[in-house]
VMD Tcl script that draws the C-alpha trace (Angstrom):
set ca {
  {0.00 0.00 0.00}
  {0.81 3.64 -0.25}
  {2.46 4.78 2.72}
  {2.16 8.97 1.75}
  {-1.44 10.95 1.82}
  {-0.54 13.02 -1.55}
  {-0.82 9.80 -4.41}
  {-3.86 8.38 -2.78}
  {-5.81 11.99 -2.21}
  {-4.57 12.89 -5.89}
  {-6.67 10.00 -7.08}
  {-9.49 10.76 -4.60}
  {-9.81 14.32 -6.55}
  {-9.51 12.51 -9.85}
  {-12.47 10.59 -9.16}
  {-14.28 13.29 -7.42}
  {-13.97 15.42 -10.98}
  {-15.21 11.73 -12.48}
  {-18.65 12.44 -12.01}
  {-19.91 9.49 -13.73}
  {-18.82 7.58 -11.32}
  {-20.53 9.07 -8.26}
  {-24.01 10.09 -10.65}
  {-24.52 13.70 -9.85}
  {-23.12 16.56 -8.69}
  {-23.82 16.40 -5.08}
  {-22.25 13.13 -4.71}
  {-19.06 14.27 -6.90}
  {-18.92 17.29 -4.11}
  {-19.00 14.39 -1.21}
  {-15.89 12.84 -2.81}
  {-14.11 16.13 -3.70}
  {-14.70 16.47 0.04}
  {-13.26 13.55 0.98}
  {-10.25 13.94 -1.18}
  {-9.36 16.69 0.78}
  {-9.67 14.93 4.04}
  {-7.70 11.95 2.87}
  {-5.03 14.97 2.02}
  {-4.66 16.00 5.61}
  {-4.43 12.44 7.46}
  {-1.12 11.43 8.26}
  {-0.34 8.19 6.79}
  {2.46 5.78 8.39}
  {5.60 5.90 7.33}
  {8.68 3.57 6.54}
  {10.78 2.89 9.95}
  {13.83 3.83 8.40}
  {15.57 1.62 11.44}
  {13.79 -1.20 10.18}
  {15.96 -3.51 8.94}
  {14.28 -6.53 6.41}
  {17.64 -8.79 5.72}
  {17.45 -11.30 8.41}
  {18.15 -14.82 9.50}
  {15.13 -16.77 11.46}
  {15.18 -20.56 12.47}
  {17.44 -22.80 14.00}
  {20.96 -23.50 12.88}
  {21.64 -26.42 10.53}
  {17.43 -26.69 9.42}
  {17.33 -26.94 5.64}
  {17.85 -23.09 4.40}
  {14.83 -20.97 2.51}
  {15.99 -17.94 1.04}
  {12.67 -15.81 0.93}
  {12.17 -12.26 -0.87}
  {9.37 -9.90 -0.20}
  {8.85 -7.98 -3.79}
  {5.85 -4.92 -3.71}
  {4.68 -1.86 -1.84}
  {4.46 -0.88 1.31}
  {2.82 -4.11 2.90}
  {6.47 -5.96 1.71}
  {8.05 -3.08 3.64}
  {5.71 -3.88 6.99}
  {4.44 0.26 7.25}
  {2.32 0.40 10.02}
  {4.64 -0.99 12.47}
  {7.93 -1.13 13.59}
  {9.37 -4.34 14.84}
  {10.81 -7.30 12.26}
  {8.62 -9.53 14.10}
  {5.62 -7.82 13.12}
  {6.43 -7.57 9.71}
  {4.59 -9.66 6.99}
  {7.83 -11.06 5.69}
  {8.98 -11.37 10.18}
  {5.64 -13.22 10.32}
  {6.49 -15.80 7.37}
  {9.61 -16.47 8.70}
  {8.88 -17.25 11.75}
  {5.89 -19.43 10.70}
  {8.02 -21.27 7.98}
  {10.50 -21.79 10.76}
  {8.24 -23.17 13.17}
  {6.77 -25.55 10.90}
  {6.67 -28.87 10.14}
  {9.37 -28.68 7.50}
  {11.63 -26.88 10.32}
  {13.48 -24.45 7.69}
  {16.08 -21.44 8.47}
  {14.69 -18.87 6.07}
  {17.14 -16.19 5.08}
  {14.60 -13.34 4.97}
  {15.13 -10.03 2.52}
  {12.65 -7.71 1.03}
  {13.11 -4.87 -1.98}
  {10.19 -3.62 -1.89}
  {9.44 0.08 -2.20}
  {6.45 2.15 -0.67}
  {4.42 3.52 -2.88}
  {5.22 1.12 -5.61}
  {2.94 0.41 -8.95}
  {2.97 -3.00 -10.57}
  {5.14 -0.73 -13.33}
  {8.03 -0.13 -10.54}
  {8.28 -4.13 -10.63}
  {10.57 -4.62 -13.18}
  {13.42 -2.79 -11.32}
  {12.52 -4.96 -8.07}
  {13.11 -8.39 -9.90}
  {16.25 -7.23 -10.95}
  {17.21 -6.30 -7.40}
  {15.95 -9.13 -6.11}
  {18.23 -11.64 -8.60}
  {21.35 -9.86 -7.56}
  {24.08 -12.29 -5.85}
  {22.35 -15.22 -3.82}
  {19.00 -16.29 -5.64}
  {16.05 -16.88 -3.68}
  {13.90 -20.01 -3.35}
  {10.61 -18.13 -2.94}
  {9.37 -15.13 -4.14}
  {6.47 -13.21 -2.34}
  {4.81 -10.14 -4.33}
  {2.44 -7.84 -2.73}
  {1.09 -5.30 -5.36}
  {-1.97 -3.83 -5.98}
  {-2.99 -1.13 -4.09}
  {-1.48 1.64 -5.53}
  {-2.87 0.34 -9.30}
  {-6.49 0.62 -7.99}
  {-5.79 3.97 -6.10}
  {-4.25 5.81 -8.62}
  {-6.98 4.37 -11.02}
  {-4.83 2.16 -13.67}
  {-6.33 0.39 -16.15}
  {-6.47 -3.41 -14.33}
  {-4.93 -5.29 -17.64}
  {-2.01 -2.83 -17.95}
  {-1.20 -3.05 -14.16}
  {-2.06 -6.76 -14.40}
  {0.11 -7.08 -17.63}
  {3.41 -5.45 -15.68}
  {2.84 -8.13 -13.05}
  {2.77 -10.52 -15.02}
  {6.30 -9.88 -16.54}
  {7.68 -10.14 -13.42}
  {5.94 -13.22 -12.61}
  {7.38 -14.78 -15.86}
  {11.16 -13.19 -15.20}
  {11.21 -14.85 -11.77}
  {9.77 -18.15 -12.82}
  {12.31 -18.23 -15.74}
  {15.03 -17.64 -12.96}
  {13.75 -20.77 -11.59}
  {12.36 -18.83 -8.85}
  {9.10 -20.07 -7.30}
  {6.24 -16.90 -6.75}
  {3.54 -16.52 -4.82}
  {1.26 -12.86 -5.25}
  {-1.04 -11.59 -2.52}
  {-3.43 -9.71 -4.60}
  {-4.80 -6.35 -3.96}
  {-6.07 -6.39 -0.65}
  {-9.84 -5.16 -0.25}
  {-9.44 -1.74 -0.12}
  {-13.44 -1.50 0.67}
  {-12.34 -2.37 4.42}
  {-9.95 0.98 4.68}
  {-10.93 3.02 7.38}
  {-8.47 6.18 6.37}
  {-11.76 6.39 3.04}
  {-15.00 7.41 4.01}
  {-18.19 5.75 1.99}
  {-19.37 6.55 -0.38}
  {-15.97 6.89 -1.82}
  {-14.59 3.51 0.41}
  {-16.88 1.60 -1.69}
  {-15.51 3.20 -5.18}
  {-12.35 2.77 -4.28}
  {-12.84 -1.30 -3.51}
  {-14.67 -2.28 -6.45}
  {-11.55 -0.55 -8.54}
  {-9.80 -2.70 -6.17}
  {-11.75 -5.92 -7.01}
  {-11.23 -5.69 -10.58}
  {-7.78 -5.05 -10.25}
  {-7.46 -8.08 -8.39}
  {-9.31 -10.10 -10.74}
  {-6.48 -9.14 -14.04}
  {-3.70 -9.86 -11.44}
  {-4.88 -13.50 -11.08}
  {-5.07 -14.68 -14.58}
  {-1.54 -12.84 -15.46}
  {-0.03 -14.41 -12.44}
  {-1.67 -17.84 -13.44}
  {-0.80 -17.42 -16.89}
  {3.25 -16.64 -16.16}
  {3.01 -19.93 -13.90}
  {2.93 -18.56 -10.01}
  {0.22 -18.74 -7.27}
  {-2.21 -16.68 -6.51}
  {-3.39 -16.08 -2.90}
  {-6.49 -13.81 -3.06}
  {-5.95 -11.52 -0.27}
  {-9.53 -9.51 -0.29}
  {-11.36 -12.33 -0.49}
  {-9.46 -14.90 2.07}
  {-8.72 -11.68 4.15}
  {-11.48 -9.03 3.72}
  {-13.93 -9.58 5.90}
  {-11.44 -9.77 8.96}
  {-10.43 -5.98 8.49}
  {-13.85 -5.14 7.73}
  {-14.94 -6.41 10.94}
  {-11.85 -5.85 13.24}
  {-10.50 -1.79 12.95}
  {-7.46 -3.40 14.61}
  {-5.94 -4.94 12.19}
  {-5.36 -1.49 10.62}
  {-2.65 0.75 12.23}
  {-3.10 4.09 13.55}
  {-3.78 5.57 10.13}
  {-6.31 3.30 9.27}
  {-5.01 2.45 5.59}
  {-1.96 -0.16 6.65}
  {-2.12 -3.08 8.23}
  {-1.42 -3.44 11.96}
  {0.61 -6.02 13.10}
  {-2.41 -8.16 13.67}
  {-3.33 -7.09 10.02}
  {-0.26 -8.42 8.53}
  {-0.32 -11.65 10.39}
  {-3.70 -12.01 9.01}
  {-2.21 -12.13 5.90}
  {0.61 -13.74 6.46}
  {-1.53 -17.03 7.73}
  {-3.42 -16.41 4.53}
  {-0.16 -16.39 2.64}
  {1.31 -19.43 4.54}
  {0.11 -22.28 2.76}
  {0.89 -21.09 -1.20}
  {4.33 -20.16 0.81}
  {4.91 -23.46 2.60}
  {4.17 -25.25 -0.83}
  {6.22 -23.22 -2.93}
  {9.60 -23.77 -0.91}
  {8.60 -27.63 -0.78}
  {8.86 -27.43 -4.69}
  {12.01 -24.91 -4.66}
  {14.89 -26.99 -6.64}
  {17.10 -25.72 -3.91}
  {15.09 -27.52 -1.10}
}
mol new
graphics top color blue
foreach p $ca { graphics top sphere $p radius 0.5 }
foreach p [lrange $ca 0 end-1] q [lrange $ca 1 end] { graphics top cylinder $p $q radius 0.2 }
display resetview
């Protein structure tokens, strides 16, 4: 997700001038209105201190090298402990599972990232040691700054394909339901989560198509943040660190299966 107030508000006052979308001109004024309130909130922000290169599991267990690839979410803003992290949370599950593994844990992802800023992440993310597993968390910030869903989808995709090709096993958490986000008011909330929805929907069949797994993170993990405002941080757009470990036990199995393949295992 977007961890800055400016690219998701910029979109909010794109779709307030869209005033198709909200039917007349009263309810383009309510989302105009809301733009500017989404301008003003103060939106988590990276923990520069943070570091996400990290060893977890006990000595001598067979070794997973994991990469988070994505926005925000592969970044862990909204909190500011390893352990809380979505990639922290993986590890530590992977580790204490039945396959026992040490999982060298790394991430390059970027807040604020597009589907389009992937291509620069796979390269990162091939440099020196090769990972196992792949994790890509993308989405968010297609739907918010309104992308057409087959061109974001389509940028995924390559990535997808340049990892597998790498012989690089991938697993994508989808765009997250961005109908449960607190920081948006309705009617707008409810806008911006269909334009989530179809997003979500192009990402599958390009990640399906370039051979990885999809994990369908709005639908496995929706209703949780709909019903619980704690697995949102404090600015009620990122996850908390109960958020992420909702997704990261939604994320587990695709994981766990995908390093059981890995030709390194």
């Amino acid at each position: 997700m977007n961890s800055t107030g400016g690219r998701l508000a910029g979109w909010l006052a794109r779709t307030a001038a869209a005033s198709l979308l909200a039917g007349t001109i009263g309810g383009a004024a309510v989302l105009a209105g809301q733009a500017v309130v989404a301008r003003s909130r103060r939106y988590a922000q990276p923990e520069l201190g943070l570091a996400l290169r990290a060893t977890v599991g006990r000595t001598g267990a067979p070794q997973l090298r994991l990469v988070l690839l994505g926005d925000s979410s592969a970044l862990g803003v909204g909190v500011d402990r390893l352990g809380d992290t979505i990639g922290g949370q993986l590890a530590e599950l992977l580790a204490e599972g039945p396959a026992g593994r040490q999982v060298r844990l790394s991430s390059v992802g970027v807040s604020g990232s597009r589907s389009t800023d992937l291509a620069t992440q796979v390269a990162r993310a091939l440099l020196g040691e090769q990972p196992d597993v792949a994790v890509i968390l993308i989405g968010a910030n297609d739907a918010t700054t309104l992308r057409r869903p087959a061109d974001a989808a389509a940028y995924l995709g390559a990535a997808v394909h340049r990892l597998r090709q790498a012989g690089v096993e991938v697993v994508v958490g989808t765009c997250p339901d961005l109908g449960a986000v607190r920081a948006i008011a309705p009617p707008l909330r409810q806008v911006v989560g269909w334009v989530g929805r179809q997003v979500g929907r192009a990402q599958t069949k390009a990640v399906l198509d370039a051979g990885g797994t999809v994990v369908d993170l709005a639908a496995e993990t929706g209703q949780v943040f709909r019903a619980d405002p704690g697995t949102f941080c404090h600015d009620g757009y990122h996850p908390s660190a109960d958020g992420y470990r909702v997704w990261a036990h939604a994320l587990l199995p695709a994981v766990a299966a995908a390093a059981a393949v890995s030709p390194r295992r």
